[in-house]
N, C-alpha and C positions, 0 to 999 in steps of 0.2 A: 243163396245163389249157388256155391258148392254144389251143394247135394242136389239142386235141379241137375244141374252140369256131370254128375258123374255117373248118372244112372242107378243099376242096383243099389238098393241102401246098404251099407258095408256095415261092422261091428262099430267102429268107431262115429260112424253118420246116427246109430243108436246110443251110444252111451251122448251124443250130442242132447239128443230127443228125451232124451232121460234127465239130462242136467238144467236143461227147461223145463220139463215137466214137473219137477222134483219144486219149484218155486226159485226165484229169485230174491236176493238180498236188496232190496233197492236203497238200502246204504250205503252199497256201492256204487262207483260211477258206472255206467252201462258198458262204457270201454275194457271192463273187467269179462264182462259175463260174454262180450264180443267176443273177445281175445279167447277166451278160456274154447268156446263150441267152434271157434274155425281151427283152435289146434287139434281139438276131439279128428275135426272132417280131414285135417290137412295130414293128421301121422300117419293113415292108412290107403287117402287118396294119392297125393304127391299132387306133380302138375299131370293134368287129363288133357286128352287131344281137345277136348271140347274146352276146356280152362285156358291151354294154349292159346287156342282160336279165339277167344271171347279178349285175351290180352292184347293180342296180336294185331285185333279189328281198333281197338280202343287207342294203341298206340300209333295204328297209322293215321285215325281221323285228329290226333296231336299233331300229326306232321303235317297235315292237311290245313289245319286252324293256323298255326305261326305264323304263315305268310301271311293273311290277314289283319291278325293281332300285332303282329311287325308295324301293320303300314297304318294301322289305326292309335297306336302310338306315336310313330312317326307324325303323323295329320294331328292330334292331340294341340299342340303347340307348346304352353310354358312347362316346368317340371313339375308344378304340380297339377295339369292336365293330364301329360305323359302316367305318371304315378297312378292315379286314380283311374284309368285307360286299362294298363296293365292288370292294376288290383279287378278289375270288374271280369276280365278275360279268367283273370286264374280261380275267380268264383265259378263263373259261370261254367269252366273246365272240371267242378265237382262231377257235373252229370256226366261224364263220362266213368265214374264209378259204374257198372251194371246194375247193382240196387237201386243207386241216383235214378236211372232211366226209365226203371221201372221195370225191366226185362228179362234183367238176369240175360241166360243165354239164348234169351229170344231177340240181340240186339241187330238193327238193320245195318246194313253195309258202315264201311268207313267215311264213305262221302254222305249219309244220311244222316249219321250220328252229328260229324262234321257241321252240319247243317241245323240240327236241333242247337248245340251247342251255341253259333253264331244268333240265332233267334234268340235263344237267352239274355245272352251280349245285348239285345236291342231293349230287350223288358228293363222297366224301373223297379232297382231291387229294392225289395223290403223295409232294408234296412241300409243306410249307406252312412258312413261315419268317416268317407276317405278324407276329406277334408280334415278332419280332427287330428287323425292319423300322421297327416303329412305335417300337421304340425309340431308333430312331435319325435319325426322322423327328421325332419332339418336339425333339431338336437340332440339328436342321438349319432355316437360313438360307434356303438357294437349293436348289432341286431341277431338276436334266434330267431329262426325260420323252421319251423316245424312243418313237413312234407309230408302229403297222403299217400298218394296213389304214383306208380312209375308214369303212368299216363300222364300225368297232370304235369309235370317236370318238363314238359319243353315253353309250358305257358308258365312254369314256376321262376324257368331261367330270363325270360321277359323281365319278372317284376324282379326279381335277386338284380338286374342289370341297371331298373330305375332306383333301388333301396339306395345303391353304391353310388348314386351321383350325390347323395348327401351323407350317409354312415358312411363309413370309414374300413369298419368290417362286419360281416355276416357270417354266422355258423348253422351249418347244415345239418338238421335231427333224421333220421329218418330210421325204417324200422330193421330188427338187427335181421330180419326173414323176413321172406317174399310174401306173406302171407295173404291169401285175397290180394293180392296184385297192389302191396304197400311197396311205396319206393325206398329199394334200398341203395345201403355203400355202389354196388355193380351199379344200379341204375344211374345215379346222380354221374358214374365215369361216362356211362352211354351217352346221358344227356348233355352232354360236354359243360355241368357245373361245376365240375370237383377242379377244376381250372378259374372259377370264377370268384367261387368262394373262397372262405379263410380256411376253415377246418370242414369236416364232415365228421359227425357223431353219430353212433349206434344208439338209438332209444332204448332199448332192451335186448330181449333174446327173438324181438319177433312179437308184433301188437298190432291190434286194429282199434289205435288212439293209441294215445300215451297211457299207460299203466302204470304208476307213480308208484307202487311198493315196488317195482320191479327195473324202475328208470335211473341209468347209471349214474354213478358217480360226477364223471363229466359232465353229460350233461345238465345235471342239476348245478353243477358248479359255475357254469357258462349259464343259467340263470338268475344268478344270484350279483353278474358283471355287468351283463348287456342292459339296456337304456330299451326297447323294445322288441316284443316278439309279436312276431307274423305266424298264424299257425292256419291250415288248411287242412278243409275237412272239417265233420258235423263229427267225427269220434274225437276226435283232437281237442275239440269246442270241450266237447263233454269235460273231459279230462282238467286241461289247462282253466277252463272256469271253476270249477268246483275247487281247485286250489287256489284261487285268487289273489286270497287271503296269507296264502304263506308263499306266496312267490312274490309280490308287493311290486308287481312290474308291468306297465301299460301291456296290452293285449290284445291283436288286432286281429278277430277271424274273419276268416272268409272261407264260406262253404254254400251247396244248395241244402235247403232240408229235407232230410225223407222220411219223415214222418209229424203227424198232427200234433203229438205233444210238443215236440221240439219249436212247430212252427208256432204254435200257439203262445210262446214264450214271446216270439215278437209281434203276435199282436197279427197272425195269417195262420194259412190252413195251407195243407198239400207241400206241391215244391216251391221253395221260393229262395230266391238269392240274398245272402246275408254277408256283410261287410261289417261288423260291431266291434267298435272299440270300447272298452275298457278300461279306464285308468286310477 
């Protein structure tokens, strides 16, 4: 999406093209080999007026959705209506990634986008496991909430608002750079959560997903307390699943998928909305 968005290919948009080219480890989790070619694009790009604009279109069709998402929680009725309401909104709010949409920076207006986004809301996802979730959310203490995209944060602060009518407290991961438009520490203040939450933690130095040789101290430490984690985002999925096994902590993602391998894991093709718990 980058390198459509920034024109001329730069040095760094080829050593990108080279590091693909060159093969992949698929021993590693894919969040590795993400992270590595959008820092290749991102040392030499920075933010482009067209990057700008592509954030810019994304975040307003966020502010556009809430009102909605508001009243359709709202209308939901008991809490665990309300909960499973919200969790479907903050799935359905993946596609507002540019890759999600399919577009890159060929993406329609903010009220189009807006618009795609709620028709998702109305499809039966894939996979839906809220129910399982909220049962396990009524006994839970402390929650990690692992955060994509800055866009996604105003539908993120929806579900962070239903987690806390039963946990106690929630900590906020998000990425240490803006990288591809992940939500960071500035965002989560913009999005008025850093008020909502308990803590806010830096994942790294800057990742697209979690990068586990690279994932702070902290954070890993607040994995090891919390009762369960909510993570958002198909890079995050990647990450957080493939460690499972050494985190020993229920798992609840929600993301749309964009790509066939991914979706084929639940048993679909293309894009489709995913809620999977884990435990």
């Amino acid at each position: 999406m980058e390198a459509r968005a920034l024109g001329k290919p730069t040095a760094a948009q080829d050593e990108a093209r080279a590091y693909v080219a060159k093969g992949l480890d698929l021993a590693r989790t894919p969040s590795v080999h993400l992270t590595a070619v959008h820092r290749m694009v991102a040392k030499s790009a920075g933010m482009t007026p067209a990057l700008a604009a592509i954030r810019a279109r994304t975040r307003d069709a966020a502010i556009r959705l809430v009102q909605h998402a508001e009243r359709a929680i709202f209308d939901a009725g008991d809490a665990e209506a309300r909960f499973a309401t919200a969790a479907r909104w903050a799935a359905a709010g993946s596609h507002l990634d540019p890759r999600a949409a399919g577009r890159g920076p060929d993406l329609p207006d903010a009220d189009a986008l807006a618009a795609e986004v709620m028709a998702i809301v109305k499809e039966t996802p894939a996979v839906d496991d809220t129910a399982a979730a909220y049962e396990l959310l009524k006994k839970a203490r402390a929650v990690l909430f692992v955060h994509d995209l800055a866009a996604d944060l105003p539908l993120d602060r929806l579900l962070v608002n239903e987690i806390l009518q039963s946990a106690r407290r929630v900590f906020s991961v998000v990425s240490g750079a803006p990288l591809a438009g992940r939500a960071t520490i500035d965002d989560i203040h913009r999005a008025h959560l850093a008020n909502v939450v308990n803590e806010v933690l830096p994942m790294g130095p800057g990742e697209i997903g979690m990068v586990w040789e690279e994932t702070g101290a902290d954070v890993k430490g607040k994995l090891e307390v919390v009762d369960l984690i909510v993570s958002r985002g198909q890079a995050n999925f990647y990450a957080l699943h493939e460690r499972e096994k050494e985190i020993l902590k229920p798992l609840f993602c929600l993301f749309r998928t964009q790509c066939d391998p991914v979706a084929e894991q639940f048993g679909t093709k293309g894009r489709a909305t995913i809620l999977k718990l884990w435990k």
